[in-house]
N, C-alpha and C positions, 0 to 999 in steps of 0.2 A: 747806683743805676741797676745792678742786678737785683739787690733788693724789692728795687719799685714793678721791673718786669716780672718777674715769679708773683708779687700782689695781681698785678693784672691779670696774669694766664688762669690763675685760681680765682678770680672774680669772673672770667667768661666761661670757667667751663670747660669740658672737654669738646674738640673739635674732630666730627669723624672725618672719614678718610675716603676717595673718590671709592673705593670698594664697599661701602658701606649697605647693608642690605635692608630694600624696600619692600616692603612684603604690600601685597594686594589689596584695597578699600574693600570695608563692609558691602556685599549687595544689599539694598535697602529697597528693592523694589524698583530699582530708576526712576526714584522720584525724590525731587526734593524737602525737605519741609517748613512750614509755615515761616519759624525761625528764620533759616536760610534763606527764602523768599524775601525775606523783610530785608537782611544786611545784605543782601546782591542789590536788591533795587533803590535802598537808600531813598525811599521819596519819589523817584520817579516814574512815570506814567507814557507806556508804549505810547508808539505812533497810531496804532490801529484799534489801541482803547478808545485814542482822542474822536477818532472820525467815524468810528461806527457808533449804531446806537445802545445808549447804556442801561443792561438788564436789570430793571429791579428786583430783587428778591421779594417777594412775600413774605409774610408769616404764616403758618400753619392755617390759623381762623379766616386770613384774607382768601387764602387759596381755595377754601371752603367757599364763601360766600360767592368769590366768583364761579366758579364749578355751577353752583345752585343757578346764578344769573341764568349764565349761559344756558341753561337748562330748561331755566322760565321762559327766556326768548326763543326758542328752539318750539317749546311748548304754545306758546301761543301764537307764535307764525302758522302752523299747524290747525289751531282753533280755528285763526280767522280766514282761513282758507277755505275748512270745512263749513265756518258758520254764513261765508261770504255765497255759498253757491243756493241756486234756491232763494235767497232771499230778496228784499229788494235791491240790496248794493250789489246785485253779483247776476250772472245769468240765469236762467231758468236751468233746473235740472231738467238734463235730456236723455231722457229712458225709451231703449227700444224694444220694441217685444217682439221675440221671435220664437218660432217654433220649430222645434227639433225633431218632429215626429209626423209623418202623411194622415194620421189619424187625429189630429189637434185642432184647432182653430184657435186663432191667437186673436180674432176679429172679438170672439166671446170674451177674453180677460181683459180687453180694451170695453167693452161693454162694461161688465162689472163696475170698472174702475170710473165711467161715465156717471154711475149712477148716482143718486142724490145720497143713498144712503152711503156712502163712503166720506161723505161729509167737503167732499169737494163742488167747485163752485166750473161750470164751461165757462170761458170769456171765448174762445178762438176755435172754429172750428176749420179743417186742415187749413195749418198753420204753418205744414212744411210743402215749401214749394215743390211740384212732381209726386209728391205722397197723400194716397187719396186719403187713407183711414191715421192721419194726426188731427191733433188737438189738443190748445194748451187749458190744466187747470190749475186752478187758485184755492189753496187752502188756507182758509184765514184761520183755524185752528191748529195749526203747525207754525203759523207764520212761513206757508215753501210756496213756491208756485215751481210747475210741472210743464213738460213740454212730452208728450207721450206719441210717437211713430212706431206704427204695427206694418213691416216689412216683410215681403216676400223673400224666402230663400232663394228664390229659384235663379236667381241673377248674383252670384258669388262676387263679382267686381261693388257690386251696390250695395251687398251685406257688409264686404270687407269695410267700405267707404263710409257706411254708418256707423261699424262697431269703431272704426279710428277716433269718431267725434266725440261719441256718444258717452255722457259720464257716468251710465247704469244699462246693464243687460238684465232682462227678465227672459229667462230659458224657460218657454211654455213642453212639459215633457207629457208623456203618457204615463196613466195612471200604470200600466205590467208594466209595458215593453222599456220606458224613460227613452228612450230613443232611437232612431233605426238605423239605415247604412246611409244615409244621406245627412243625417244630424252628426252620425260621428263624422264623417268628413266636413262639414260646416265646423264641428268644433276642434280639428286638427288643426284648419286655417287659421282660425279666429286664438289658440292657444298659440300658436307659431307668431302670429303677426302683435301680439300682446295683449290680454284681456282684462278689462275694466273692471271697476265693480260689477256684480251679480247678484242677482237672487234664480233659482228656483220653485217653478210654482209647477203644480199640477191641479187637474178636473176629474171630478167624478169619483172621489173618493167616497164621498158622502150619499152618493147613493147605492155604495154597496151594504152588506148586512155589515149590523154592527161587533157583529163576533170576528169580522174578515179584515176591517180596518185597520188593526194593529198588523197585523200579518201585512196585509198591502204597501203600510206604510215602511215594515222593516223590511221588505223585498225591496221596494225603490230604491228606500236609502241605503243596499248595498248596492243596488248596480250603479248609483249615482256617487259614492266615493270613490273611483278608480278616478273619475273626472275631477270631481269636486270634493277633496274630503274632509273639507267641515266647513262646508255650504251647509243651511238652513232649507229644510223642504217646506214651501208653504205652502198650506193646500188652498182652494182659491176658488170655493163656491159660493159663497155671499156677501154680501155687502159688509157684513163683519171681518171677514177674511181679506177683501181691497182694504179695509181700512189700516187692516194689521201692517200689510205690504207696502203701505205709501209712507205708512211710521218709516218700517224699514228702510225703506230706498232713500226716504231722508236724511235719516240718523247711523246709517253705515258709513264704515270708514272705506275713503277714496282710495283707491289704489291709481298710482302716480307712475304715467306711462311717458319715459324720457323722451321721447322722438314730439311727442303734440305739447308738452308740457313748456319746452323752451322756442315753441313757435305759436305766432297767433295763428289760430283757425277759426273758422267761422261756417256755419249749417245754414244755406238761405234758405230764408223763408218768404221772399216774395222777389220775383223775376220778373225784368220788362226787357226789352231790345230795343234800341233804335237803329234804324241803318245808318251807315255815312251816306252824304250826300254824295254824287261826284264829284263837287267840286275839294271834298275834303278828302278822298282818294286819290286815284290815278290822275283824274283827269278824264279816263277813255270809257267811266259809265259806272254801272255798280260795281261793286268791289265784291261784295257779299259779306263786309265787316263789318260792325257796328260795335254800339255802346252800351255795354251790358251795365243795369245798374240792379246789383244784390243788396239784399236784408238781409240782415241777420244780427244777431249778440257775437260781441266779442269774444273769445276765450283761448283761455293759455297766458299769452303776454299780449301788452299795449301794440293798439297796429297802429302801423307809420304809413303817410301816404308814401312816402317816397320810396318804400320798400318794391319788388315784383312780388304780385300773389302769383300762386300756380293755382290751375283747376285742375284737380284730377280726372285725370283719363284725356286733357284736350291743351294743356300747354300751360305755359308761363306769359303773364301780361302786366300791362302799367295801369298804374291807378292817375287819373285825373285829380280827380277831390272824393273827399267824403262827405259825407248830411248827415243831419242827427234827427230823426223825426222822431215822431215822437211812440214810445213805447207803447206797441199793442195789448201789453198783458202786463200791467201796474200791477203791484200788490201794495192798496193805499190801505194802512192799519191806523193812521194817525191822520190828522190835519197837515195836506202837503209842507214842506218845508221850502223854504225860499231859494233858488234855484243857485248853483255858484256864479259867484262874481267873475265876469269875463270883462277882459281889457279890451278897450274899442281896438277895430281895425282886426282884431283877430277873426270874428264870427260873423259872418253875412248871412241875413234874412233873406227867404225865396217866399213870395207868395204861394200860397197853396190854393186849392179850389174853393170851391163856395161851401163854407162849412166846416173848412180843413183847416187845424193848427200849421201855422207859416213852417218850414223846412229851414233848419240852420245849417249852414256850412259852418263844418267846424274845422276845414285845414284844406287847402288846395296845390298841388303839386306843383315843385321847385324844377323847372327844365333841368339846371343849371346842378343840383343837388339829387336828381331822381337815375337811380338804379338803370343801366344801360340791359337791354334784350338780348347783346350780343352774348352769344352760346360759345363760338366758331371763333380763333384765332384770324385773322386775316393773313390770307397767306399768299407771299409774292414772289411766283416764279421766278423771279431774277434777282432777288434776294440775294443770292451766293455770290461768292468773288468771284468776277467776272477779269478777266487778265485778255489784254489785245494780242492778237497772233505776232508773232515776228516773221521777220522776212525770209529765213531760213523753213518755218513753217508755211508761209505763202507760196514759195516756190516747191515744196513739196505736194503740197495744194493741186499745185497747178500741174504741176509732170502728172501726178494719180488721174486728174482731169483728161489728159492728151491721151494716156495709159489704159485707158479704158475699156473694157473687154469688150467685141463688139457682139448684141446679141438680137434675137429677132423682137420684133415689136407690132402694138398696132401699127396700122395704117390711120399716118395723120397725129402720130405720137409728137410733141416736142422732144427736145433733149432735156428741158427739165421733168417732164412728168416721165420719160425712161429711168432718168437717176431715182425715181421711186420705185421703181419696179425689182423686186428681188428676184433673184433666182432660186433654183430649189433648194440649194444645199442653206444658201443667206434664211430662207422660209422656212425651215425646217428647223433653223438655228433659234428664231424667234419667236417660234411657235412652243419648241423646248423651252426656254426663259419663260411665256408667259404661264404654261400649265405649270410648272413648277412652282413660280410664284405661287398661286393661287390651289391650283388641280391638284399635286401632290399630296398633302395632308391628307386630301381622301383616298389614294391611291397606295400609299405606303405601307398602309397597313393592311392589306388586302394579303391575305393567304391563298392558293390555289386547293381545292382539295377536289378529290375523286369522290363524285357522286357515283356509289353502287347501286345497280340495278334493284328491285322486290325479284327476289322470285315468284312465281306464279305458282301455285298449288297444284298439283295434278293429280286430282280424285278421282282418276278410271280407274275399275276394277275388272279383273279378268270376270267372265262370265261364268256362275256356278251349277251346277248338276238339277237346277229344278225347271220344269216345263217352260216351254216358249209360252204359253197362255196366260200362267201367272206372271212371266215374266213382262208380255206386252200389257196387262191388266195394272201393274203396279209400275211400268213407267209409265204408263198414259196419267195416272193418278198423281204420279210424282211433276210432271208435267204442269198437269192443271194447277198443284199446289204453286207453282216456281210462276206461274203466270199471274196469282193473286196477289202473291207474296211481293214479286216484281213491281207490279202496277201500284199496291201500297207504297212500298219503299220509295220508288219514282216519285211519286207525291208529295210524300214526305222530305224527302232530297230538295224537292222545289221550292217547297215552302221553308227550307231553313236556308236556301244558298239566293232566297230575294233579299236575305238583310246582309249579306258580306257583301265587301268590297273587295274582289281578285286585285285590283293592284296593291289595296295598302295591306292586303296579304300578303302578297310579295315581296313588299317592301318591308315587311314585320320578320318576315323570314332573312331575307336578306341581310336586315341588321343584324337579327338573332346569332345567323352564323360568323359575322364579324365581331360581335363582343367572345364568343365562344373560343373562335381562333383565339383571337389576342390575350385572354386568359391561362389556353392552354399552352399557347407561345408568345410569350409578351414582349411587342414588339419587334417581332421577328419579319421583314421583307424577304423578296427574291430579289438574287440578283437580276437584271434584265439581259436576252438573251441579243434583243435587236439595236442595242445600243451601249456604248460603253459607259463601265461605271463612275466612271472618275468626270461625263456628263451628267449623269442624269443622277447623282448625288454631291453636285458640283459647289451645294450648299451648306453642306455639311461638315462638319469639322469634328477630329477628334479630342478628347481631354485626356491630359494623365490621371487628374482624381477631378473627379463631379463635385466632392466639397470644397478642396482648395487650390485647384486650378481658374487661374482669373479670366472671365468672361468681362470686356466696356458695355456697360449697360447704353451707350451715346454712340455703339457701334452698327453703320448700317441701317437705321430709323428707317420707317415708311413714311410715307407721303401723308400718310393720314396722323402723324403725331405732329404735324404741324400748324394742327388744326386743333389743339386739344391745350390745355393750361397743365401748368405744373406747381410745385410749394414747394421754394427751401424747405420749409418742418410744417407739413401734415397739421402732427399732432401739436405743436405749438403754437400754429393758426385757427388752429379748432378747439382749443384753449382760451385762446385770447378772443376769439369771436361768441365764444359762449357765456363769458366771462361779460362782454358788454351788453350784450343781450337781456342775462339778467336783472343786468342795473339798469336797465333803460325804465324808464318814466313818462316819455312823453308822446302823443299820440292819442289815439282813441283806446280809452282804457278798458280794462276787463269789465262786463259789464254790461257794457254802454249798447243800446240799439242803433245800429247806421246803417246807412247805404253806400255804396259802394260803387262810384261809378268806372267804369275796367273800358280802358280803350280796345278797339283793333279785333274784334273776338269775335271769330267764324259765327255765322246761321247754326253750324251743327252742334254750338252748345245749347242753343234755345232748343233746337232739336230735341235734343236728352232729356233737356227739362219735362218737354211736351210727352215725351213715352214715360214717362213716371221714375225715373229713376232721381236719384237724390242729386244733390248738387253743391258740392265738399270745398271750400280756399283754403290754403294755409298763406301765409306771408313766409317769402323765402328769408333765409337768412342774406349777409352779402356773400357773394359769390357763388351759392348754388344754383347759378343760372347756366353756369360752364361748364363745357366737356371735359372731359378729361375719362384717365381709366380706370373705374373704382373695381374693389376688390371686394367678393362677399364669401364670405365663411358659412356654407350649407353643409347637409347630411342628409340623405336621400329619405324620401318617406318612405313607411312600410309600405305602406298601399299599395305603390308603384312599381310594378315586377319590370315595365319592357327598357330594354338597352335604349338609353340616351346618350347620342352620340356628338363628341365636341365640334361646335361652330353649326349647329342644327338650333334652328329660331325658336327664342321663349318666350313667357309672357311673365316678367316681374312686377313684384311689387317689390319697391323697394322705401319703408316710412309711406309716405302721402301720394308718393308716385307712384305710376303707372304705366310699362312700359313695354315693348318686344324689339330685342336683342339677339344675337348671336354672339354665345360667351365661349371660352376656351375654359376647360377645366386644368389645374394645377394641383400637387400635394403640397398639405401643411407641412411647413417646415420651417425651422429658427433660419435656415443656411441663405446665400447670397444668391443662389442661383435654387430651380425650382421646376423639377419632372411634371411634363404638359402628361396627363391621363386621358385619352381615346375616348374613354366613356365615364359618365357618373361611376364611381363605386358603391356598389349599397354598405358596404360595412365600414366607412370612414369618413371623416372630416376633408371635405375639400372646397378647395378657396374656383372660386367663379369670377373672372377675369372679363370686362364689359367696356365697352364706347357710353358713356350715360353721366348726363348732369352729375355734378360735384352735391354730395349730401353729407353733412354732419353726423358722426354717431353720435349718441346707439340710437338705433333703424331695427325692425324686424324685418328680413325679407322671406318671400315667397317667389319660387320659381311654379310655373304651370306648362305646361305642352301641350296646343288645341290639336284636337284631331280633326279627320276629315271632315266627319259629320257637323264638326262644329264645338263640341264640346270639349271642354280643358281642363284637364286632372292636374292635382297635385303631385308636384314631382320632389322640390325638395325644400325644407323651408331651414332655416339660420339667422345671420347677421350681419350689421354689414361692418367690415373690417376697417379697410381705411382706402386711400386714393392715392397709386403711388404709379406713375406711367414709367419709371426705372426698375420695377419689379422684375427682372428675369424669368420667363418659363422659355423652356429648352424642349425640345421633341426629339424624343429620342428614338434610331432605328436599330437595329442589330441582325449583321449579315454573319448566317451560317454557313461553316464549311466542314465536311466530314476527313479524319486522317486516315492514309490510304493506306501508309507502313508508318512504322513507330521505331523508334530505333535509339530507347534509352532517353534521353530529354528531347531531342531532334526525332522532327512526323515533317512527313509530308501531306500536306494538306490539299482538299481541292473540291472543286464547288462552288467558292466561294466569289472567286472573278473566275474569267472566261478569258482573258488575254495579258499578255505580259505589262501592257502599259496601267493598266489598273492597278495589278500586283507592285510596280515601281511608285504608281502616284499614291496606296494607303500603305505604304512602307511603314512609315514614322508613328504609325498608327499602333497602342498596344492592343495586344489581343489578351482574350480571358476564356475558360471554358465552363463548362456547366458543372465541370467537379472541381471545378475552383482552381486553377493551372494560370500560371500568368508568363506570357513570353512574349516573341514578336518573331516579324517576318523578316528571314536571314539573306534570301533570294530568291529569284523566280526558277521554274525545272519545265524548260520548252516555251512552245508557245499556245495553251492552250487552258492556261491559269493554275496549272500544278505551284505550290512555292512549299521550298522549305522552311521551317519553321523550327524558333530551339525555345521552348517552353522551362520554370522553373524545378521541373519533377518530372517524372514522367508518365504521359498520357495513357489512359484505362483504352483499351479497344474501342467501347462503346463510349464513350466522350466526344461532345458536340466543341468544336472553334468557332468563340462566336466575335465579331467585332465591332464596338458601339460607336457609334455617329452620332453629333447633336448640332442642332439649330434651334437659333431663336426663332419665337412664333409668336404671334400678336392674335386678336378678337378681331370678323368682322366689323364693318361699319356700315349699321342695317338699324339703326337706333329706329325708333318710329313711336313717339309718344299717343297716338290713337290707336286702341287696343278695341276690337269691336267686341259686339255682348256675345257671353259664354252662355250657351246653351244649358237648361236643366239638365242636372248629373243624372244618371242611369248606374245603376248597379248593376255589373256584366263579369262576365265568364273571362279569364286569363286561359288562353289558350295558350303562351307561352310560359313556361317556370322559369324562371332564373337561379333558381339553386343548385340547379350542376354546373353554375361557373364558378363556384368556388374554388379557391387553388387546394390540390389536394397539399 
């Protein structure tokens, strides 16, 4: 038996002992290998291999080919795009010609281009409805046909409106100058709001000497690179030179403008009205609505009747049906082709007049499926939780009732129209609530300053040692001079103070020195002397830190956010709505000639028609019918020197709309919360906060500000951001106080309030100083607003105590989609600068 154990023990080996030492694994990376992989998993196949989908690898060659695919289809999505415009499958190309220079005539490159020798064909002469000098031509040597409108600048809303549609600009410049103070501003706009393809032409090259040409042409073409730097100049004196241009305009590559590209639009080109009957209105007589029905080609994507078109500059409306008539400007190169196969019940035939091809409907509006007009939330006062009084509150009810102060009244008063009557202190109380609401903002920021008197010059001289005779000889002469001199000057005086306006001088002044203040002290109030503070900043509240002290964005709402829409995710819906858009298919396709008949549409759009201006549709997307509060990203233009002051009415553009607003201005920032700015800043990016229809980006915007005369400058052009009505902007004020003793960390402060009960109600409140000190308020010293104060360090003599206040702040609600016509710009004199509000 011993024998047999001692075989064993030497057949297992030695066996170590629980002290045995384990030393550390290899680092191999924390990863396993291939090997390993294979004997852990034994064959079997995750949970989440099985149910997801399974990647096939390629090979090197497959990866290639596809790579190339995708490359090819990329490529000629591309072609047929380009080769689709112009031609017959596709709309007419529509080229605008404008002019950038007061010395130009753009009527004469529209001549040219009429001419026989440029090898084009008139079929259509004005072609665009309201535009006297269009006309479409047909070039059967291109295989293109043309659709050519020669537009006045002088109406900035109708240039903007045609350069949105328009799929080519031809910039008419001056052979020196290329352009003046009016063309660059025309090209500020039109570069801000997104600019199409181009060409460049100029006149009058060729009648200079021929030694002077080259010179002429390399002067243009450097003043024309700052704009355009590698645009083509082409010169545009004869029928040779239109021919070169329409090559061009053909055979250039599109530039592909986001905002018109994923929505249909449409350029009419022929307008009718019909009124509604009364009986299809009210009931009580004309209504002044009718039934507008537009021509025009397709373009962008497929229109849907069931969609809402918007006109620009006059609102959003419902389509009934659409026609298909038949196209005014063919370009037949072959033997017509046989028309597509339509399923019965889909297309109904309209007789047309005697001589006239029949009018097809080709889709008629679903009640039950068509896009609602509502804008405006409906909103119901008595929405809220409404809870029954209890008996305990009826009887106190009623004792208040008996309790009643007794006061004087009319004669002939009831007891209920007394219980409306306030008394002074109640009126006073109310009257504070409402300017606050509203009044404050403008009032906050108002500084008081001491306007110094001029001194007066005083040129008496004592009288010197030479005779009374010269002396009365040369004041009578000096006399005479001072009465010439006078009577000039006087005249002169008159005739330059008939073109001011003393008030909006005034009021230019007036702003001046409020952006001025608030620069030199940003956002610095007075306390008030005839009211206590802890009233009349009763709105206000303090934070410990501005970035991560929490503000409820659902706290305290206006009356007017109940009237407006909101999005779980913005950007997720404007994803998924852009997403179906493009796939869309059906409809009146790119291309296509229609009519358009638009229910419900004021007289004053035929109006527009009638005074020449253009006449623009896009078809909305879903939802951009509705309010809400969109956000846009501006930066102020050079141009623009005077103080623009927040919640003062603009005139936007913002994509296809058109609009006047009173926005709030905000700074850009990543953070949750977001400093409301007083006025535009010129040297930075800030977000423009507005009441206005829901729009999909990317959008170009343009703000404007009309003045008295009528005219409206460019004030600041960007983009539009997104629509978020939980956006936080806060207004901030800050009350200074000056220290009277100092006493190591501990100042007595004062200035700042005027009674001990303000001092007790912004207790809680921190304070901070202008040399960077941070403490708070320890107690009050009297009754007259002295408090002491124990700061982190100790206060400089000259160190200001300042303490900040914030409130949420919202955008008027002044929305008003009829924007009237902007008067021709003028080139004029700044008599205010803006560059000593720079912060030193």
């Amino acid at each position: 038996m011993v024998k047999m154990a001692a075989n064993e023990e030497k057949q297992q080996g030695h066996r170590p002992g629980i002290y045995k030492q384990k030393n550390k694994g290899h680092k191999h990376g924390k990863h396993r290998t291939k090997g390993e992989l294979e004997r852990e998993q034994k064959g079997r196949v995750s949970v989440t291999a099985l149910t997801k989908k399974q990647r096939k690898e390629h090979k090197r060659m497959d990866r290639r080919h596809k790579a190339s695919q995708l490359r090819r289809n990329k490529k000629d999505i591309v072609l047929t795009e380009k080769r689709r415009l112009g031609t017959r499958d596709g709309p007419p190309h529509l080229v605008a010609v404008l002019s950038l220079h007061a010395g130009v005539d753009a009527a004469a490159v529209t001549k040219l281009l009429r001419g026989n020798g440029a090898g084009g064909v008139i079929h259509q002469e004005q072609c665009v409805s309201g535009v006297s000098d269009s006309f479409g031509l047909l070039l059967p040597r291109f295989k293109q046909r043309f659709t050519f409108i020669s537009h006045s600048t002088a109406d900035i809303h109708s240039l903007l409106d045609v350069a949105k549609i328009a799929d080519s600009l031809v910039f008419v410049l001056d052979s020196t100058e290329g352009w003046d103070s009016y063309g660059e501003y025309c090209l500020s706009c039109l570069f801000a709001q997104g600019l199409p393809s181009h060409a460049l032409v100029c006149q009058g090259v060729s009648n200079l000497p021929v030694k002077k040409r080259v010179d002429s042409r390399r002067a243009l073409s450097k003043i024309t690179e700052i704009r355009f730097p590698d645009a083509r100049l082409f010169p545009l004196d004869s029928e040779q030179d239109a021919t070169l241009l329409l090559r061009h305009l053909g055979s250039q590559r599109q530039r592909k403008l986001g905002f018109r590209s994923r929505r249909s639009h449409l350029l009419a080109q022929n307008v009718t009205f019909t009124p509604n009957c009364p009986t299809e209105g009210t009931g009580d007589g004309p209504t002044g609505l009718g039934t507008l029905c537009v021509s025009g080609y397709v373009r962008g994507r497929p229109l849907q009747v069931d969609r809402l078109v918007h006109i620009s500059g006059h609102g959003d409306f419902q389509l009934s049906q659409i026609d298909a008539p038949p196209d005014p400007l063919p370009l037949i190169l072959t033997p017509a082709r046989p028309a597509r196969p339509v399923k019965e019940g889909d297309v109904d035939m309209l007789d047309g007049g005697e001589g006239e091809a029949p009018v097809r409907v080709l889709m008629k509006a679903n009640p039950s499926c068509r896009e609602s007009l509502l804008a405006e939330a409906e909103v119901d006062p008595m929405d809220g939780e409404q809870t029954w009084p209890t008996d305990t509150e009826l009887l106190e009810a009623e004792e208040d009732r008996k309790n009643k102060r007794v006061m004087k009244v009319p004669k002939g008063t009831s007891d209920y129209q007394a219980a409306w009557i306030l008394d002074e202190d109640e009126e006073k109380n109310g009257d504070l609530d409402e300017e606050s609401s509203e009044e404050d903002d403008d009032d906050d920021d108002m500084l008081d300053e001491a306007m110094d008197g001029e001194d007066e010059d005083n040129n008496s001289q004592e009288p010197g040692s030479d005779s009374a005779s010269e002396g009365e000889e040369e004041e009578e002469e000096e006399e005479d001079e001072d009465e010439v001199c006078s009577k000039e000057r006087t005249g002169a005086d008159e005739r330059y103070d008939e073109d001011i306006d003393k008030a909006a001088e005034e009021e230019g002044l007036k702003r001046y020195r409020e952006a001025r203040a608030n620069v030199m002290f940003p956002d610095e109030v007075d306390t008030p002397l005839d009211m206590p503070a802890r009233i009349r900043f009763q709105r206000y509240r303090g934070l410990k830190s501005f970035r991560s002290s929490p503000w409820d964005p659902m706290e305290n709402l206006p009356a007017n956010y109940s009237r407006i829409f909101q999005f779980q995710s913005f950007e997720r819906t404007r994803r998924r709505i852009l997403a179906e858009a493009a796939a869309e298919e059906e409809g009146a396709m790119v291309g296509w000639y229609v009519t358009l008949h638009i229910n419900d549409v004021p007289l004053s759009v035929m109006e527009s028609v009638h005074s020449g201006r253009p006449l623009v549709l896009v078809s909305l997307l879903p939802h951009e019918q509705k309010m809400s509060v969109m956000h846009l990203l501006v930066r102020r233009h050079p141009s623009n020197t005077e103080p623009i002051k927040s919640k003062e009415e603009l005139v936007f553009h913002c994509g296809f709309r058109r609009f006047r607003a009173s926005p709030i201005f905000s700074q850009h920032t990543s953070a949750d919360k977001h400093k409301m700015e007083r006025f535009l800043k010129p040297d930075a990016p800030t977000v423009v906060s507005v009441y206005a229809p829901i729009t999909f980006p990317p959008a170009g915007v343009l703000l404007f500000k009309q003045r008295n005369d009528g005219i409206q400058d460019l004030v600041a052009t960007g983009s539009l951001l997104n629509c978020d009505p939980r956006r936080v902007t806060l207004k901030r004020i800050v009350l200074s106080g000056h220290p009277l003793k100092i006493n190591q960390r501990s100042a007595v402060v004062r200035y700042m309030f005027f009674n001990r009960d303000d001092i007790l109600w912004f207790k809680p409140v921190e304070l901070r100083t202008k040399w960077g000190r941070r403490g708070h308020i320890k107690e009050s010293l009297g009754t007259h607003g002295h408090m002491k104060c124990v700061f982190d360090n100790q206060l400089p003599s000259q160190d200001t105590v300042l303490m900040n206040l914030f409130k949420r702040v919202y955008p008027r609600w002044t929305y008003d989609p009829y924007v009237p016509l902007s008067l021709p710009w003028v080139k004029r004199e700044v008599t205010v600068e803006m560059d000593d509000l720079e912060m030193e």
